[in-house]
N, C-alpha and C positions, 0 to 999 in steps of 0.2 A: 268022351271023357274030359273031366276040366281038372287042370292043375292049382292046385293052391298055393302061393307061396306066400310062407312062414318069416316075416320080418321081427329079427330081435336087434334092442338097444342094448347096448353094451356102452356102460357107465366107467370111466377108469377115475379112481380119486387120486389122484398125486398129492403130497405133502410134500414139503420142505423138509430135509433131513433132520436127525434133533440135532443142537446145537450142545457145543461143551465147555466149561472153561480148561484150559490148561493155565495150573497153576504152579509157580515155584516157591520151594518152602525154603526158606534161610536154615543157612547150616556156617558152621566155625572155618568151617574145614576148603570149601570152594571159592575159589579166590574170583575177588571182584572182576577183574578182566577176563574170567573166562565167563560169567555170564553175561558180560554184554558183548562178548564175539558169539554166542548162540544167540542172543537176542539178533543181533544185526543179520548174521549168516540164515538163521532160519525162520524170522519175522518179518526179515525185511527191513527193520528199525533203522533210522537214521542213529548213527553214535549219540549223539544228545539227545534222545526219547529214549534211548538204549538204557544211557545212566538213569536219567529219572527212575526207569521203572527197577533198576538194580538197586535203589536208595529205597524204592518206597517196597521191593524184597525186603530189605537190610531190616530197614525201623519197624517194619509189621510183622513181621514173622513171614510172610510170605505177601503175594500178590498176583493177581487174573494177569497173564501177561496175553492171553488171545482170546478168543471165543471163537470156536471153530466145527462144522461137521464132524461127528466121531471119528469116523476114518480117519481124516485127517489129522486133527487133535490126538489122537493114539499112535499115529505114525510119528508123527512128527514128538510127542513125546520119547518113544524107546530110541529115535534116532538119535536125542540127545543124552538119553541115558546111557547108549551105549558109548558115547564121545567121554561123556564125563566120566564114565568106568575105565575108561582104555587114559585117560591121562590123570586117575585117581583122584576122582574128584565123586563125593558122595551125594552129589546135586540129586534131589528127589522133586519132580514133575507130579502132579497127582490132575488126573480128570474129574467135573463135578458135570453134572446137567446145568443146562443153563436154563434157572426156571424163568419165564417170564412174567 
């Protein structure tokens, strides 16, 4: 008796995660130095790229402060929301797709 053996290819397709912007929308109410100690603390920003991008908040209504894996980009959002709720600050983060 003869045996046969049965060879299967197994294909795995990996992608890249999707990508997301986290954005911050300008409000009256959240004082300038508490968004550039989140930028700094949670972006990594040097203090003067911090301000810029809190200026160019200010004057546009909002602005892409990262582009990040969802996870990421969604963690790192409610972690500041929860910062700026616990020191009454009404800072709103919103996630978009990053279309390419």
């Amino acid at each position: 008796m003869s045996q046969t053996e049965a060879k299967t290819k197994t294909t795995i397709d990996i992608k890249e995660p999707p990508m997301f912007k986290v954005i911050y929308i300008n409000d009256d109410l959240t004082s300038v130095e508490f968004v550039i100690s989140t930028l700094i603390e949670h972006f990594e920003y040097t203090p003067p790229t911090a301000e810029k991008i809190t200026l160019d908040i200010h004057d546009s209504g909002s602005a892409v402060v990262a582009i990040l894996p969802y996870e990421i980009a969604e963690q790192k959002g409610i972690e500041i929301t929860v910062t700026a709720r616990s020191e009454g600050y009404p800072l709103q983060i919103k996630l978009e797709p990053d279309v390419v």
